[in-house]
N, C-alpha and C positions, 0 to 999 in steps of 0.2 A: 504494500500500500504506500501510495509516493505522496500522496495530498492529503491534507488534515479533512475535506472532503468524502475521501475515502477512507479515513481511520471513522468517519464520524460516521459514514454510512454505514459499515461495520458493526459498529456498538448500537446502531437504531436497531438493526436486526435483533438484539439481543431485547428489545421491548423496554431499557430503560427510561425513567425521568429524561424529559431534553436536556436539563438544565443540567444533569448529571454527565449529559450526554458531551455536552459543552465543555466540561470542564474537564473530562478525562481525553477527550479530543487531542486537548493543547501536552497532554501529557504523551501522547502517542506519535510523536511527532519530534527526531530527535534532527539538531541541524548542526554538520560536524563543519567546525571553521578552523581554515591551518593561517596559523601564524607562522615566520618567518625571523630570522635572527634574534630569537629571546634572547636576552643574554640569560650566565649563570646564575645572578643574583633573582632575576626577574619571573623565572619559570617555576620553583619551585613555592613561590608565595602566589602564582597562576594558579597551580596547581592546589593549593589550601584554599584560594577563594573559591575556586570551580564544587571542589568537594563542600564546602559551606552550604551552598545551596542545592545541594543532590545532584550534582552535574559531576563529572571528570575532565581529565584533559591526560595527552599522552606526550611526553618528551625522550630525547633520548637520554638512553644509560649513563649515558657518559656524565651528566651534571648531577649522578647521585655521588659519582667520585673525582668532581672537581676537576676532572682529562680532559673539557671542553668548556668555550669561552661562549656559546651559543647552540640554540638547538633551535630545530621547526616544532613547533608544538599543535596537537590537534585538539582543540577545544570541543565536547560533548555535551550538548545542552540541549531543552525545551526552550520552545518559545520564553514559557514562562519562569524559566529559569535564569533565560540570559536578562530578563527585566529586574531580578533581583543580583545577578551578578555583575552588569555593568556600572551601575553605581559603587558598588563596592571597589570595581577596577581604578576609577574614577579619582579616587584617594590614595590609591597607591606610586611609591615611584620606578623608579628604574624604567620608566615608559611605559607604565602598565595603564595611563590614564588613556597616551595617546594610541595601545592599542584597543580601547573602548569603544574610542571615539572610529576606526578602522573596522569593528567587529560592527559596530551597530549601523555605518553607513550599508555596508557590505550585505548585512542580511535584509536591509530593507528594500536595498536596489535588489534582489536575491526573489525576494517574496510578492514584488510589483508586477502585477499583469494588468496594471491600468494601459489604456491605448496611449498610444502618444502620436500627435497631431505637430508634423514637420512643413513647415512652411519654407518651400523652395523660391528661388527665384521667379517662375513662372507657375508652377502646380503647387497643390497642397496636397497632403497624403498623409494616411493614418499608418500606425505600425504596432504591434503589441495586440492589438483587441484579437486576434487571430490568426493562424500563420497564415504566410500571403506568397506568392508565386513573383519572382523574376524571372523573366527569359532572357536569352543569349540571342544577340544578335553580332555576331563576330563576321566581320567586313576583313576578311584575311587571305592569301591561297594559302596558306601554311600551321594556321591551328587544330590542334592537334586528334579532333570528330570533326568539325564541318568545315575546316579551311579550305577555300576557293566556294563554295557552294551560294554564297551571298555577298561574292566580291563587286559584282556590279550596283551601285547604288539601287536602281531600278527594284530589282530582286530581294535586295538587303530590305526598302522600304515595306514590299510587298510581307518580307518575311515578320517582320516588325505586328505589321497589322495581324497577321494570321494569328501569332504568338498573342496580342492584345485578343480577339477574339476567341479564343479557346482560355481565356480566363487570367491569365499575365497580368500582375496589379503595378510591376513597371519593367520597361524595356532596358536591358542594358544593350549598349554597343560600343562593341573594340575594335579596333587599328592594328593592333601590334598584336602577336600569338606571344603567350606568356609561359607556353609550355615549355620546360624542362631545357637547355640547350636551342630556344629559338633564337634565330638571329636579331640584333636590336633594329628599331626601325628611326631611323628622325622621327623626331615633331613636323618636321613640314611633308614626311611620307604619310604619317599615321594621318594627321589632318586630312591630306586627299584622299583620303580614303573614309573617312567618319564625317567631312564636311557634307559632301551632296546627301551622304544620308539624313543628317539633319535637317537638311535643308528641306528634302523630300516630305519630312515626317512633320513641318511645320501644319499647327492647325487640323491634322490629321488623326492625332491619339488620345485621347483623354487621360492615360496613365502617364506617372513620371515618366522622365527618360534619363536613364543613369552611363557617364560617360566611363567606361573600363580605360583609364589611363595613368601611367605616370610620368607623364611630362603636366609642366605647371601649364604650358604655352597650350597644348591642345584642350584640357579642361578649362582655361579661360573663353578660349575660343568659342570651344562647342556649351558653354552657360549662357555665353550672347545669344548663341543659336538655336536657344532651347532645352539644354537639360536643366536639370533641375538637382542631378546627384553625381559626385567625384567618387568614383568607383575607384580608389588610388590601392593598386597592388604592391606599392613599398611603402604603405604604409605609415602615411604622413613626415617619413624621414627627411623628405625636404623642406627647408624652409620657404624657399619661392611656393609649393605646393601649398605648404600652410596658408605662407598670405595672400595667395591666389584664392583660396577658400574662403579662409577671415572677409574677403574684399568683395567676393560675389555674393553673398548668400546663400552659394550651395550647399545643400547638406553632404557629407563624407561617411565615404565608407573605410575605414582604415583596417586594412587587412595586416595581417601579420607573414613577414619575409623576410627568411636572412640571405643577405647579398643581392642580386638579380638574376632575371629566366636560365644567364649563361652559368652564373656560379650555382645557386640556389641547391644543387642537388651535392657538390663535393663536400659538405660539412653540415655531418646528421649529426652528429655525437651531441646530445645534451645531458645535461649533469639530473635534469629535474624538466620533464618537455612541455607539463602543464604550466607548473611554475614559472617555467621561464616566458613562457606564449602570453600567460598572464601577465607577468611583471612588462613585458616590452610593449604590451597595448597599454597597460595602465600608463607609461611613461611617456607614450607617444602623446596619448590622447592628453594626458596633464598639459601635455609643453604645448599639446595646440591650442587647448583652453586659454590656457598663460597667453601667448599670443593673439586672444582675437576669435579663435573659431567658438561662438557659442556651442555649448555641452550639447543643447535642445536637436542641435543638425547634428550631430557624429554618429555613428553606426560602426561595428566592428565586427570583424572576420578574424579566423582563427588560421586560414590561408593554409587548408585541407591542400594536400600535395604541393606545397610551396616550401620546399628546405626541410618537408619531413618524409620519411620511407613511408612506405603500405603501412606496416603497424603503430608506424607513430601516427599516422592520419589515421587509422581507426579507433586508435585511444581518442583522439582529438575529438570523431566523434561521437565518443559514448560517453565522451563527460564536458560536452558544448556547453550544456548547461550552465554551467560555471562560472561560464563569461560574463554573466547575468550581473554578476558581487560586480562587474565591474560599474553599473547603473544605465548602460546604452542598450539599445536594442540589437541584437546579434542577427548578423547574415552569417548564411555557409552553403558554398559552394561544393558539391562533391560529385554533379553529372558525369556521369560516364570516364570519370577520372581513374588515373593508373590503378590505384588501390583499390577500388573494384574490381577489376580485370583480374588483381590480385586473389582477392579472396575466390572470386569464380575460378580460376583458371584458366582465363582466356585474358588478349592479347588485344582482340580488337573490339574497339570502342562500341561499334555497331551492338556488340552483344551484351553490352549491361546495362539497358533499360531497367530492370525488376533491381539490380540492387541500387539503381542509382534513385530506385522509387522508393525503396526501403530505408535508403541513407537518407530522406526526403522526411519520411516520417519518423523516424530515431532523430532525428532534427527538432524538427515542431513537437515533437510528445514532450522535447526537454526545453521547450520554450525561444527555440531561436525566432524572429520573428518575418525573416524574409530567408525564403531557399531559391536562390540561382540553381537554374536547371535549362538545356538544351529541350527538354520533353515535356514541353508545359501540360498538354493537357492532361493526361497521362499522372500528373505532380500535382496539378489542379483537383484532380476526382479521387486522388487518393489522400491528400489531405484533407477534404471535404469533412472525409472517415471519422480522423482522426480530430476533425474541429466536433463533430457529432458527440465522441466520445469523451471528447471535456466538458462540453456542456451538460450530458448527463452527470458526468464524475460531480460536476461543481454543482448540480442541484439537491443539494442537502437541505429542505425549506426548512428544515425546524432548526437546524445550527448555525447553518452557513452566513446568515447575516453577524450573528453575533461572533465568529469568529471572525470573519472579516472585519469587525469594529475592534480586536483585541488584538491583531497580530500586528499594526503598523507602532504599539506606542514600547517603545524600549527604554526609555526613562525611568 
């Protein structure tokens, strides 16, 4: 049982009191948060407050005999636990205040499925109220399923439309193949190549149109000419890209990438691959706040096949959710990607439809709120399912209000 919804539906079955039902609900429902460089002074008085109030926490060995200077620590709490433990943190030192204030932002952006309404340059568009379908509209000969197939603007536009009629709630379109060892393209190649499709699409769609670029020069470009979203695949790591963002009112999608298309694959090794995918969006996205790009536009990718093997992109997606603590609304990408072919055994992209529908819905079950995909409709009808099966999950009438009144106050 994943939702206090479904702990509470659960306990109804058993013919309890609601009120009773209510309050063992909150008890059923445990939310594990990892902390990061505790020091040694700091973890083991974590550790006595967490026990204080019926909660634990798990550190490593090593600071019961003084052989390390820090640990990750995993904190184990109720809802209603961590309301009587963060004030307690709150008082203490060694940074135990300022990881309070870290624990309590984190599980509220964590627990938020309110919609969120982004206001582009030219569209407005909701995100959060349900999972929602991106198409691929790749203007390429060289990407890695449908390079050359919509090279001609003509065709690209047409593709555009079809992809909006079969359910698409926004269009992306790329210039540049960001596969694995592609060749790099100029900004003034990718341009001619994403311009007349713009231009095509003027007036023509109702949904956003999200530009897949990382040059600053072609997302400036293509926001005059109607997008509305910087689909940026390194990740806001440039500053020109920042303030081209900050400057348009685009909203951003900052995906996560070490190196670029040509390096990206020669350096998997990571020490910690959630942790670290975490820590480099949280940093980005900091530094573009700090700059200019309001919080309200940003969106984040965890950049499934970008700088990670097959099973590092399958971890990546069965614990997406996570991105959540960051407070943005998550995209993920994984259509017809290597690590599909991987887990099938097959090679060519043609043939993983079905898991690239299933990495689709292992997506939206953990709350990302937009899935890029090549195979909209297809993505469309089968999250439908899966939007079906939340709303039943979340129709608990006799709890569910009153738990949605108790789980945002952590004070």
């Amino acid at each position: 049982m994943e939702t206090l919804a479904d702990i509470a539906r659960e306990l109804e079955r058993t013919e309890s009191d609601p009120e009773g039902v209510a309050i063992m609900t909150r008890k059923g429902r445990i939310y594990p948060v990892r902390l990061e460089n505790v020091s040694l002074k700091a973890a083991p008085l974590l550790k006595q407050e967490t026990l204080s109030v019926g909660a634990d926490s798990a550190h490593a060995r090593g600071i019961a005999d003084h052989s390390i200077a820090t640990t990750s620590v995993v904190v184990l709490a109720t809802w209603g636990q961590y309301q009587r433990l963060l004030p307690k943190l709150r008082r203490q030192p060694f940074r135990l205040a300022e990881a309070a204030e870290e624990i309590d932002r984190a599980l509220r952006a964590y627990v938020n499925r309110s919609p969120r309404t982004i206001r582009g340059p030219h569209r407005t568009f909701v995100v959060g109220d349900r999972p929602r379908v991106m198409g691929v509209v790749n203007v390429t000969p060289d990407s890695f399923s449908d390079g050359g197939l919509h090279l001609e603007a003509k065709e690209a536009v047409a593709h555009a439309e079809r992809l909006a009629a079969e359910g698409a709630e926004m269009i992306d379109i790329g210039g540049e193949s960001t596969r694995p060892g592609a060749t790099p393209v100029s900004p003034e190649a990718e341009w001619a190549r994403v311009g007349p499709v713009l231009t095509g699409l003027a007036g023509r769609l109702s949904v956003p149109i999200s530009v897949d670029t990382r040059h600053f020069e072609v997302a400036e470009k293509a926001v005059d000419a109607g997008a509305d979203v910087v689909n940026d695949v390194e990740g806001l790591r440039s500053e020109a890209m920042r303030r081209s963002v900050a400057k348009s009112g685009a909203a951003v999608i900052a995906m996560h990438m070490r190196g670029d298309p040509t390096t990206m694959q020669t350096n998997l090794v990571y020490s910690d691959l959630r942790g670290e995918v975490f820590s480099e969006l949280a940093a980005v996205t900091d530094r573009a706040v700090a700059e200019g790009v309001p919080a309200e536009r940003i969106l984040v990718d965890p950049g499934i096949g970008f700088g990670k093997s097959a099973e590092q992109s399958l971890e990546l997606l069965w614990h997406v959710g996570e991105l959540r603590c960051l407070g943005y609304p998550v995209v993920l990408g994984a259509s017809r990607k290597s690590f599909l072919g991987w887990a099938l055994g097959t090679d060519d992209p043609a043939r993983r439809l079905e898991a690239g529908i299933a990495a689709a819905v292992v997506a939206a079950e953990r709350g990302v709120a937009l899935v890029r995909t090549h195979d909209v409709g297809p993505t469309v009808r089968a999250l439908a399912l899966v939007r079906s099966a939340q709303k039943l999950a979340s129709a608990s009438p006799s709890v569910s209000s009153e738990l949605n009144a108790s789980e945002p106050d952590l004070t």
